[in-house]
C-alpha positions in Angstrom: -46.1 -91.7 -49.1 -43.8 -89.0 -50.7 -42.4 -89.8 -54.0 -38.4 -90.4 -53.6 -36.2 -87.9 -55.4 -34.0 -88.6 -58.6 -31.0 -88.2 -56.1 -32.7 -90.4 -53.6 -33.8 -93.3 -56.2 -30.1 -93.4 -57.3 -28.6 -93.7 -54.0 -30.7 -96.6 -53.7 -30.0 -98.3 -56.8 -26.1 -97.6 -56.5 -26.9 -99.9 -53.7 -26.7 -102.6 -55.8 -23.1 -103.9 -57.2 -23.8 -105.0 -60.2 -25.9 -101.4 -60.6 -23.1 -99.9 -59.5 -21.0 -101.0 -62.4 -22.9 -100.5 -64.9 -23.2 -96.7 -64.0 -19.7 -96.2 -63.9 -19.1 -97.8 -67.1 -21.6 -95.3 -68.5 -20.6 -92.6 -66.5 -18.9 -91.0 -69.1 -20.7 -91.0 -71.8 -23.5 -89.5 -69.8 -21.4 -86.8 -68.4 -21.0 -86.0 -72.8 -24.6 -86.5 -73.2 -25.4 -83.5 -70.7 -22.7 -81.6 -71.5 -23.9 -81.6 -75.2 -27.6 -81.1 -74.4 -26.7 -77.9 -72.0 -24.4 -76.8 -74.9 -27.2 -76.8 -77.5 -29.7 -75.3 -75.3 -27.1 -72.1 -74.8 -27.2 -71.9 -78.1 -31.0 -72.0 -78.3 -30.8 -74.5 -80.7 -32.4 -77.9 -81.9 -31.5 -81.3 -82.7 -32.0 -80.2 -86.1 -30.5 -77.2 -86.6 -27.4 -78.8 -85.2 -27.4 -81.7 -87.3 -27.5 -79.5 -90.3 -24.4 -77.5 -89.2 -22.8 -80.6 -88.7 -24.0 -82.4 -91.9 -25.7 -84.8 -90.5 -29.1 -86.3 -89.5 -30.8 -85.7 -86.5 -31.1 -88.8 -85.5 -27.5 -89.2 -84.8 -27.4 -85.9 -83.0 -30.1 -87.4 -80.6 -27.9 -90.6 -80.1 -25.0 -88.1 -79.3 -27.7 -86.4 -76.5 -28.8 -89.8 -75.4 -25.8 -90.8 -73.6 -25.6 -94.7 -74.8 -23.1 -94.5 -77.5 -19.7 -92.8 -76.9 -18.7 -90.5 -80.0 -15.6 -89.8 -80.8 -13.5 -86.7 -80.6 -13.9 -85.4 -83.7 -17.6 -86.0 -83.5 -17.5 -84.1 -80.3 -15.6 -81.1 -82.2 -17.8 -80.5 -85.0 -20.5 -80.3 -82.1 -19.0 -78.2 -80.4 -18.5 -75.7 -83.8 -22.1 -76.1 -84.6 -22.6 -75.0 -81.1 -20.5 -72.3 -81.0 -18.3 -73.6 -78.2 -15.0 -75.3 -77.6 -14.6 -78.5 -76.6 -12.2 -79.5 -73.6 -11.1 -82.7 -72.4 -9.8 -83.1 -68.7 -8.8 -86.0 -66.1 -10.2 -85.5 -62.8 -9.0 -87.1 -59.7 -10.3 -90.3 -59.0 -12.9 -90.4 -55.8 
């Protein structure tokens, strides 16, 4: 049997209502979380190298990356300083 794809496991589990929900409350805090992550990687930097040009710890940069805490805006701009990008805010359409 071939394993099922990331896309094809969460088709399945959207499948589910109460699933459903709970990814669409966290859908935008993950959306952050990646956006952050690629951010930092174009900047081919690390957790900690981040952190330290945002005077903090690590830790709380990872919490930032994980997607299960929602920061605030001007958490998101000192991230986007140490990153050397700009941070913009838009409202899409609803599906």
């Amino acid at each position: 049997m071939t394993p099922k794809t990331m896309d094809q496991k969460k088709a399945e589990l959207l499948q589910d209502p109460a699933f459903r929900q709970a990814y669409e409350d966290r859908e935008a805090a993950f959306a952050v979380a990646v956006a952050a992550i690629q951010a930092r990687k174009n900047a081919g930097m690390t957790q900690a190298e981040i952190a330290q040009r945002m005077h903090t710890t690590q830790s709380a940069v990872a919490r930032l990356e994980s997607g299960k805490s929602v920061p605030t805006l001007p958490t998101l701009e000192k991230y986007a300083r140490a990153t050397g990008t700009r941070l913009r805010v838009s409202f899409d359409p609803a599906c």
